[in-house]
C-alpha positions as CSV (number, residue, x, y, z in Angstrom):
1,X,104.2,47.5,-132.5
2,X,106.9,45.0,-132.7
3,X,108.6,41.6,-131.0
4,X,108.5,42.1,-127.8
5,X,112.2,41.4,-126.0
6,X,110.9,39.6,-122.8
7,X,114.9,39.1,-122.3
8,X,118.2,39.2,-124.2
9,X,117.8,35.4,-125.3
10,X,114.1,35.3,-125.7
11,X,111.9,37.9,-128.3
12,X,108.5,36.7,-128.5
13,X,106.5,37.6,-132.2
14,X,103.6,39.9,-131.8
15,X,102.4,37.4,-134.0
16,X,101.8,34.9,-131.1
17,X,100.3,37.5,-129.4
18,X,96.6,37.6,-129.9
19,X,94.7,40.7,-127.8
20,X,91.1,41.5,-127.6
21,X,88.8,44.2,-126.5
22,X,85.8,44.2,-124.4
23,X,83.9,46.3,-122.5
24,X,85.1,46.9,-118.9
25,X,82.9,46.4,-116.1
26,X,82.0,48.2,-113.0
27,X,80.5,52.6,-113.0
28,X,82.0,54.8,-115.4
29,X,79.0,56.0,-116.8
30,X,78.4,57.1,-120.4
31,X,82.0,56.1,-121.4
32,X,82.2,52.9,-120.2
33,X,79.0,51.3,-121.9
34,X,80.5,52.4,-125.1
35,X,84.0,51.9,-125.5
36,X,85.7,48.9,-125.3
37,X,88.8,49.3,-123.3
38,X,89.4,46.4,-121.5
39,X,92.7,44.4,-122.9
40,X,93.0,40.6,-122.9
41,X,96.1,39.3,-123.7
42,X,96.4,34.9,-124.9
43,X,99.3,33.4,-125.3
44,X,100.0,29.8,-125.7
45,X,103.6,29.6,-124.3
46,X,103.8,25.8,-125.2
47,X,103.7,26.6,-129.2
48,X,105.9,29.6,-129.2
49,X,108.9,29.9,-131.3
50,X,111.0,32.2,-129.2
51,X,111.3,29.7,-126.4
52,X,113.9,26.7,-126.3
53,X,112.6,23.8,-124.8
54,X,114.7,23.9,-121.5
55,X,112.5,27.8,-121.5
56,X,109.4,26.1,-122.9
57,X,109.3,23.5,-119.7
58,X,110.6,26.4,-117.2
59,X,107.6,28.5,-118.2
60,X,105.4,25.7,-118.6
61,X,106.3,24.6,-114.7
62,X,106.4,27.7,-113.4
63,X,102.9,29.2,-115.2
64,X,101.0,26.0,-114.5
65,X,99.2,27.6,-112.0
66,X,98.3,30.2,-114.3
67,X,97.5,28.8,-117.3
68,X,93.7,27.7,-118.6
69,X,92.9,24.0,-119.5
70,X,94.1,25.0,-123.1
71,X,97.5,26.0,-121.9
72,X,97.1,29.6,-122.6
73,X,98.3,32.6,-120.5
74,X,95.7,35.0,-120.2
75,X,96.4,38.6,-118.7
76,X,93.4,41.4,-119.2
77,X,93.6,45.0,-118.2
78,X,91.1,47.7,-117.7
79,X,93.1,49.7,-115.5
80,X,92.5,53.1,-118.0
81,X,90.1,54.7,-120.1
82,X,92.3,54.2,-123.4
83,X,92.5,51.1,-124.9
84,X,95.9,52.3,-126.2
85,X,97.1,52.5,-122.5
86,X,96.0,49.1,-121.4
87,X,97.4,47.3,-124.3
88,X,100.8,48.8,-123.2
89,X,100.1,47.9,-119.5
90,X,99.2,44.2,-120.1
91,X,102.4,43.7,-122.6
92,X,104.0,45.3,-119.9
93,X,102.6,43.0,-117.2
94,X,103.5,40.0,-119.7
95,X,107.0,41.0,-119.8
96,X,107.4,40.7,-116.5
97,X,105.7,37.8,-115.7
98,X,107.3,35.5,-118.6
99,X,110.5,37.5,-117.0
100,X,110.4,36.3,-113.4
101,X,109.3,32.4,-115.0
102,X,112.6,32.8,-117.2
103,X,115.0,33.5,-114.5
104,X,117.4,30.8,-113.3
105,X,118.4,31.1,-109.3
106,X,121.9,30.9,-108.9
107,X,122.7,27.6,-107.7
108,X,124.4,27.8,-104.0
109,X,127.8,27.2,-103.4
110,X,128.3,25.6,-99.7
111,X,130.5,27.5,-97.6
112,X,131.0,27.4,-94.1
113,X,131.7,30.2,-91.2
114,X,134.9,31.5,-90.6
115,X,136.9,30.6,-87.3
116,X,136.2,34.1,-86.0
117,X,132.7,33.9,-86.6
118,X,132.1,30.7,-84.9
119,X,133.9,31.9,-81.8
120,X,132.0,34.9,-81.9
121,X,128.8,32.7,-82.3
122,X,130.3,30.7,-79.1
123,X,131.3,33.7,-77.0
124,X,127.9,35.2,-77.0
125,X,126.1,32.1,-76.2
126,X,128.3,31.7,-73.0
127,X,127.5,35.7,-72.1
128,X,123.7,34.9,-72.4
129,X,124.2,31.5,-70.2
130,X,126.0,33.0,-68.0
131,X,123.3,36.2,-67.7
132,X,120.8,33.4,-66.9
133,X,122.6,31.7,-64.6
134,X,122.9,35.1,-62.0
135,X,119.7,35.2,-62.3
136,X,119.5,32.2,-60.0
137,X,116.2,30.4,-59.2
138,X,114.4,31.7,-56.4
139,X,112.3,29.8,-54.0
140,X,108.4,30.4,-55.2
């Protein structure tokens, strides 16, 4: 297996990757109290080389939740019966999470509503005062 492109500006080493296998809980019978399957992905994002520090303090903030008292991202998976297949789904799941703590919103230009929509805005409040006011208030 090799770097792992998390996005075009950021490739993380496998290197600062460390996985390990245990056995995964819950029935399964014979198979499960042998193999270890389950997948437990570290990573300490505050160490690692492929981020720059504007990306180190992005993750960092947006992780925080996430990450133990040692700083380190933890993801396990025990999803399938191969340990092949759940190393693949928790890189996978890493991707994606490092992914969406990467991405930088768009910042908002102001605008402000055209003429027509305004008066469209306008017209429609007057319809639905004026539908209340037929309605008139009726002695009780």
């Amino acid at each position: 297996m090799s770097d792992i492109e998390v996005t075009r500006s950021c490739t993380v080493p496998l290197a600062e990757l460390v996985f390990s296998t245990s056995r995964s809980g819950g029935p399964g019978g014979q198979h499960v109290n042998t193999t270890e399957s389950r997948v437990t992905l570290r990573w300490r994002p505050a160490e690692s080389v492929a981020l720059t520090d504007a990306q180190r303090e992005r993750v960092l903030g947006r992780l925080a939740s996430r990450l133990t008292s040692d700083g380190d991202l933890l993801l396990h998976c025990d999803t399938h019966r191969s340990q092949q297949r759940n190393r693949e789904d928790v890189v996978a799941r890493f991707v994606e999470i490092v992914r969406a703590a990467l991405h930088v919103e768009r910042a908002r230009r102001a605008t402000k509503p055209s003429r027509g929509a305004i008066e469209r805005r306008l017209e429609a409040k007057r319809r639905n005062s004026d539908k209340k006011r037929q309605r008139g208030g009726g002695e009780y």
